[in-house]
C-alpha positions as CSV (number, residue, x, y, z in Angstrom):
1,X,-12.5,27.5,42.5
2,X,-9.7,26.9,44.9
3,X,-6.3,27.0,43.9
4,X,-5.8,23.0,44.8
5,X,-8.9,22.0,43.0
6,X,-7.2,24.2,39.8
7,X,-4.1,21.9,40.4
8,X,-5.4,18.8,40.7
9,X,-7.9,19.9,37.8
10,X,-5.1,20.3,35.4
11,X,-2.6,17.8,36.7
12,X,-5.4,15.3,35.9
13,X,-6.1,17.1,32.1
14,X,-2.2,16.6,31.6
15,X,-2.2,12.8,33.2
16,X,-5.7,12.3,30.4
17,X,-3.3,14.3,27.5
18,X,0.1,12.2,28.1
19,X,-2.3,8.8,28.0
20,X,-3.8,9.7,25.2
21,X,-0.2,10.1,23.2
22,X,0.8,6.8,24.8
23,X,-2.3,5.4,23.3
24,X,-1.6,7.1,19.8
25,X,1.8,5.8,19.9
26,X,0.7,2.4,20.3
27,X,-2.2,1.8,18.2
28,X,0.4,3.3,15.6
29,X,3.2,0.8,16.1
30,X,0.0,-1.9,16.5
31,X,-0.9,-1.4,12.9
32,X,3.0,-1.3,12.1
33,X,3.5,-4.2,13.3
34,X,-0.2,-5.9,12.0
35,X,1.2,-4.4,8.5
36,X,4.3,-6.8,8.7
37,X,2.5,-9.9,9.6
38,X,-0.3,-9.1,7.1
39,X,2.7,-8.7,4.3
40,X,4.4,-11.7,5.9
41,X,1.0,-13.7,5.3
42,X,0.5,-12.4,1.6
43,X,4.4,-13.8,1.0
44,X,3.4,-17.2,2.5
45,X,-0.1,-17.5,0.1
46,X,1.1,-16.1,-2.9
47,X,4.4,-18.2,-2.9
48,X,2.8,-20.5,-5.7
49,X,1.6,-17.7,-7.9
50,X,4.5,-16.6,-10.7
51,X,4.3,-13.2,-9.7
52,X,5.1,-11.3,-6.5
53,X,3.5,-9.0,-4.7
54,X,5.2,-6.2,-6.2
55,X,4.6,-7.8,-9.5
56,X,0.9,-8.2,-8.6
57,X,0.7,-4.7,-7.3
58,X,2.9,-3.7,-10.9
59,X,0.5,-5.5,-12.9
60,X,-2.7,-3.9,-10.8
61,X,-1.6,-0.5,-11.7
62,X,-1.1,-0.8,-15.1
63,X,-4.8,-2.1,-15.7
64,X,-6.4,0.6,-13.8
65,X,-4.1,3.2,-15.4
66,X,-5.1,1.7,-18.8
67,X,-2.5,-1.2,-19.2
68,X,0.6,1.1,-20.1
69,X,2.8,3.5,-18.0
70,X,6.7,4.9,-17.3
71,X,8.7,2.8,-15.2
72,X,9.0,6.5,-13.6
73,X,4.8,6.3,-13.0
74,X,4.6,2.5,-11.9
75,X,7.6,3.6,-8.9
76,X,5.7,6.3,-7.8
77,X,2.4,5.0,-7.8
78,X,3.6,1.7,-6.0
79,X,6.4,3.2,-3.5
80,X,9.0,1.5,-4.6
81,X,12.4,2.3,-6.1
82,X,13.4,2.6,-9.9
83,X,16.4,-0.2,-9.4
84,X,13.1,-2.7,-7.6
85,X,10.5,-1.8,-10.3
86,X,12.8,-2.3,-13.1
87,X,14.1,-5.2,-11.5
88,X,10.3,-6.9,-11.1
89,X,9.7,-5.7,-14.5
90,X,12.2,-7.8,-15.9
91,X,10.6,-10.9,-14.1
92,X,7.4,-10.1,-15.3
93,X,8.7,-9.8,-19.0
94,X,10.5,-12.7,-18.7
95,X,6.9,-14.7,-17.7
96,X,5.4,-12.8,-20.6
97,X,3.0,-10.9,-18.5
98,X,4.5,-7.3,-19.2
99,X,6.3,-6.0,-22.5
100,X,8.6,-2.9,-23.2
101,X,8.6,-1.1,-26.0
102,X,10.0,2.6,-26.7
103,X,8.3,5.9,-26.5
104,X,8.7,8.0,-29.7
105,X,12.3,8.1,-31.0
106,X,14.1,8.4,-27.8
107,X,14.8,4.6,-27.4
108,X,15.8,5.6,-23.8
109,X,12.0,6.7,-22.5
110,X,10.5,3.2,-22.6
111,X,6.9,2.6,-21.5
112,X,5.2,-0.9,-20.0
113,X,2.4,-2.5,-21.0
114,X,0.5,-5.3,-19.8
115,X,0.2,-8.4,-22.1
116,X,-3.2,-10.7,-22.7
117,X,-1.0,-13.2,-20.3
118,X,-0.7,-10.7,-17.6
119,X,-4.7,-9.6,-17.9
120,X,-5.6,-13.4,-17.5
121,X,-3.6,-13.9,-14.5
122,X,-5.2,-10.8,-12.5
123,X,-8.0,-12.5,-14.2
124,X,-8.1,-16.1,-12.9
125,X,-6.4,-15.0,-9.3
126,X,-8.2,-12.0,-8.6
127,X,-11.3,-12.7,-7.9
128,X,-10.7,-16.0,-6.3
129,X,-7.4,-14.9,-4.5
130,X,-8.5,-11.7,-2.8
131,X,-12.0,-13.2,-1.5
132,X,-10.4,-15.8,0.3
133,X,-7.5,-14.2,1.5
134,X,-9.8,-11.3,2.8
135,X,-12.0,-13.5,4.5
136,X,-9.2,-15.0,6.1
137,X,-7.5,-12.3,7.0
138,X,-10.5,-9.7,8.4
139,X,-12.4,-13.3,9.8
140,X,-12.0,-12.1,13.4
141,X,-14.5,-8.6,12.2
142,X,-17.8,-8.5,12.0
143,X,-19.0,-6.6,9.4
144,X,-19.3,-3.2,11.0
145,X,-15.8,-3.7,12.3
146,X,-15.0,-4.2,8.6
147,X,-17.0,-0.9,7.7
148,X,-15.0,1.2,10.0
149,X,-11.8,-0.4,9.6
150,X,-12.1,0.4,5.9
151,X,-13.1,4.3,6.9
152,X,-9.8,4.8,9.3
153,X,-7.6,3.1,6.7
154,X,-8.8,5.3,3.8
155,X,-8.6,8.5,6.3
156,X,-5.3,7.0,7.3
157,X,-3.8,6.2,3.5
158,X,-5.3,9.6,2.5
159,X,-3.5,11.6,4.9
160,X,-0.1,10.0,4.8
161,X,-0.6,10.8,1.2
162,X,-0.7,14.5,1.9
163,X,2.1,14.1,3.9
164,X,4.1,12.5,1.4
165,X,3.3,14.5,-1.1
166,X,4.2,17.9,1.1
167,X,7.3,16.1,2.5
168,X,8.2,15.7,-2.0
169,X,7.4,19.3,-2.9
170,X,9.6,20.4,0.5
171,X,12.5,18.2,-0.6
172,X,11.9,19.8,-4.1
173,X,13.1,23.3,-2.8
């Protein structure tokens, strides 16, 4: 090979790599950004529910973690901090979905558990609430778009996990 087809040859390869970060970069900010209006959207339809999202996503946790964890636990799991979560937590145990008791003698450890009131309200608006707002939301897909979409999140929220989780134990040292 001559030395000007060499040059061209990986002038080109390094004009292919630099587009290729520019496209990372904005399929990256793209589902920033699509994450926003999706939460916006949530805000707007859930506005007549008594919980929030957070609340939702509090109340979620605890029924798939067996209906009773730590404030500590439920602010881990959700990604959200202890001052936020406790906060919520109040709101829910105000509306009678959530109760606190203490664990063991040490009144300060306190756990939270869901109430009969909280399980019918994921009840009545889960099943309902999530179809709907799904279907409105993924409309545009088909459903192999839908397929795949699922795969990248999941591939997605499972590495970012890993990240987090690396960036914790580095920030234990």
């Amino acid at each position: 090979m001559t030395e000007n087809i060499k040059d061209s040859m990986e002038s080109l390869a390094n004009e292919i790599r630099s587009l290729a970060q520019q496209m990372r970069v904005s399929v990256f900010l793209s589902m920033i950004y699509t994450a926003d209006v999706v939460n916006r959207y949530l805000d707007i339809a859930l506005i007549e529910l008594p919980a929030s999202r957070t609340g939702f996503n509090i109340l979620h946790n605890l029924i798939l973690r067996g209906g009773t964890m730590t404030p500590t636990d439920i602010s881990k799991r959700i990604f959200r901090s202890r001052q936020g979560v406790t906060k919520t937590i109040d709101t829910l145990e105000k509306q009678g979905l959530v109760k606190r008791e203490p664990i063991g003698e040490d009144r300060r450890t306190r756990k939270v558990s869901i109430t009969r009131e909280g399980v019918k309200l994921i009840k009545k608006t889960s099943s309902e609430g999530r179809e709907r707002i799904s279907r409105d939301i993924l409309q545009p897909l088909n459903e192999t778009q839908i397929e795949d979409l699922g795969t990248s999140l999941r591939q997605i929220r499972k590495h970012v996990l890993s990240l987090i989780s690396d960036y914790q134990i580095q920030q234990d040292r």
